[in-house]
N, C-alpha and C positions, 0 to 999 in steps of 0.2 A: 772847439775854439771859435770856431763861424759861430756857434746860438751862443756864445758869449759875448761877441761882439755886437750882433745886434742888438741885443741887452741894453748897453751900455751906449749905444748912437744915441737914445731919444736924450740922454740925459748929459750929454757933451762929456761921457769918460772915454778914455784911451789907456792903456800899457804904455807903463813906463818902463816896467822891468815885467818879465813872464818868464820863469821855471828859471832863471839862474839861480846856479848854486853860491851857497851862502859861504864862500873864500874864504873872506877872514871874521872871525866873531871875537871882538874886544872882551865881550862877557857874558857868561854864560855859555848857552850850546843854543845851535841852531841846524837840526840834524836834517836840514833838506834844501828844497828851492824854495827860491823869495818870488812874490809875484805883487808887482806894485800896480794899483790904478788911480789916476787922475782923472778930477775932476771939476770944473769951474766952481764950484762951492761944495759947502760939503751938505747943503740942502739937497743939490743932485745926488751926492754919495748915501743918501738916506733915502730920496726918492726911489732912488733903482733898486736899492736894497729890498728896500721893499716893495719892487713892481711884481707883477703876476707873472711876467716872460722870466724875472730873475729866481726868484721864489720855486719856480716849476723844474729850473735847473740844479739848487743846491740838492736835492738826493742823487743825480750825476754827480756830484763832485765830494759829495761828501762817502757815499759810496766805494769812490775810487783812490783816494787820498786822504790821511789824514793832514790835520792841519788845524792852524789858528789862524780866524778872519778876525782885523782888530781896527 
């Protein structure tokens, strides 16, 4: 969680929501936690996405969770 959040400092993201489970689902299935990030444009949400610090961490996370990044 710490080399995630450094990640995301240079690029002004934060949690808005991290590992809460998905309560109620109006449609469809959502078989696990929701994890939301913010950020002042979505130019930073691209930027980070694609930084080297962010990039070096997706085989930790993908590894250990499945999941959809959207």
């Amino acid at each position: 969680m710490e080399r995630i959040q450094s990640t995301l400092d240079p690029f002004g993201g934060h949690f808005l929501v991290h590992g809460a489970p998905a309560r109620e689902v109006p449609e469809g299935s959502w078989p696990g936690a929701c994890v939301i990030i913010a950020f002042p444009a979505y130019e930073n949400a691209r930027a980070w996405y694609g930084s080297e610090p962010y990039q070096a961490l997706i085989p930790l996370r993908t590894r250990h969770m499945e999941g959809d990044a959207s």
